[in-house]
N, C-alpha and C positions, 0 to 999 in steps of 0.2 A: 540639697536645699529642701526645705521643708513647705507643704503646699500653701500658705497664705505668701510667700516668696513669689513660688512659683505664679498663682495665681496678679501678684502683684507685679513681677516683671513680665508675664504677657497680657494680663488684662481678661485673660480666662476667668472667672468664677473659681472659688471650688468646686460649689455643686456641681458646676461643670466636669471639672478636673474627676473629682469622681464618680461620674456620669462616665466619662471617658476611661476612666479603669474598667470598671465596671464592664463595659463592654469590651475590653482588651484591646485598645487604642494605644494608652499607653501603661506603663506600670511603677508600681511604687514597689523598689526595693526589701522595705522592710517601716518602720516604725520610730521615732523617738520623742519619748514624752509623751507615747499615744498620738501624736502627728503624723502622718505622713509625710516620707519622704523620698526626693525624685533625685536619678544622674542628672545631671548638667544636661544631657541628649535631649532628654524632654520639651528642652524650649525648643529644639530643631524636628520633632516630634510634631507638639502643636504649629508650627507657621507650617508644616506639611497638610499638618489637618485644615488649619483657616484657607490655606490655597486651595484644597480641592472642594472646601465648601464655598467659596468664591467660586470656583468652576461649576459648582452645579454639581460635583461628585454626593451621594449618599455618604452617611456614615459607614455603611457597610464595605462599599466599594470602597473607601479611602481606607479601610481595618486592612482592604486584600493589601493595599498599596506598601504594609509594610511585611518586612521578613518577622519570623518567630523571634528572634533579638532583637526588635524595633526598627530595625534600618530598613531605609527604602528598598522597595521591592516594588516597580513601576513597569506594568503595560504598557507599551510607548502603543499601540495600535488603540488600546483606550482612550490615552491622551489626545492621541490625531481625530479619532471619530466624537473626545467630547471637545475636542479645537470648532470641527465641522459645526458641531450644532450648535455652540456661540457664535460662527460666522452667520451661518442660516437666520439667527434672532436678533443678531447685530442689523443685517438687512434687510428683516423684517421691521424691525424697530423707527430705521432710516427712513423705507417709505411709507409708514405710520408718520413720525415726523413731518414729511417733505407734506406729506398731504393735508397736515395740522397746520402747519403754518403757512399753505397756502390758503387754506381754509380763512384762514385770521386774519390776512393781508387780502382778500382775497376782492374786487371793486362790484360784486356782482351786491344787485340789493338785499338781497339773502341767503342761507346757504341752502336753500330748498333751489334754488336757481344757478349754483355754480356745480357744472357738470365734474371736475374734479373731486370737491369734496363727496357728493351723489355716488362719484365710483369705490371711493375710500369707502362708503356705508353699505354701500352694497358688497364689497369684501370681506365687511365684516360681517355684516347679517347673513353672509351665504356659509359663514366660517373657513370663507378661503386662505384667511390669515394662518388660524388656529391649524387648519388643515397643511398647508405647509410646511410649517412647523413640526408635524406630526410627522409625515413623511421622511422630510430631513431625516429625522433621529433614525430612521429606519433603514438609511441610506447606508450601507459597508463602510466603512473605512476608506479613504482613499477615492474617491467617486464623489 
């Protein structure tokens, strides 16, 4: 299939698409009409690429993720330690929430006076959040 196809049944760009050659993501067999053109493999290529850029993967590390033929080629110990740091920002996130919307519901007459929100500011002005966060990623695999 040739790439305004390709770009049209995933919704990729060209630019994109040869942005991603480009870097060896994926590849275009040969030419016709001066167009590029891709295997069929290609759409299962890109929804690999979209997944691990939805995960937070780099382009780089998602290039490791496949074999020299294009087929997956996946660190599962990567997987699990980039699983860990979505769960760590998931529940960072959570009580960033919890504490918003206590904040917003919250009967006290302003939020300079409700001790809740007070501690949510002070975690983040200390960068305890950001700081956690940090840690996580630094955490092994598996721990």
């Amino acid at each position: 299939m040739d790439i305004s196809e390709v770009a049209k049944r995933t919704g990729v760009p060209a630019s994109t698409l040869r942005y991603y050659e480009k870097k060896g993501l994926i590849a275009s067999p040969g030419r016709q009409g001066g167009r590029r053109r891709f295997a069929p493999s290609v759409l299962n290529q890109l929804a690999l690429i979209a997944l691990g850029q939805a995960a937070g993967f780099s382009l780089d590390e998602i290039g490791a993720m496949f074999s020299p033929g294009g087929g997956p080629r996946i660190d599962r110990q990567k997987l699990a330690a980039k699983a860990e740091e979505i769960d760590t920002t998931i529940g960072q996130l959570r009580a960033v929430s919890r504490g918003l919307r206590h904040a917003a519901a919250c009967p006290a007459p302003s939020h300079a006076e409700c001790p809740t929100f007070q501690r949510l500011l002070k975690a983040a002005a200390s960068g305890a959040i950001d700081r956690r966060r940090r840690i996580a990623a630094l955490k092994p695999a598996g721990r």
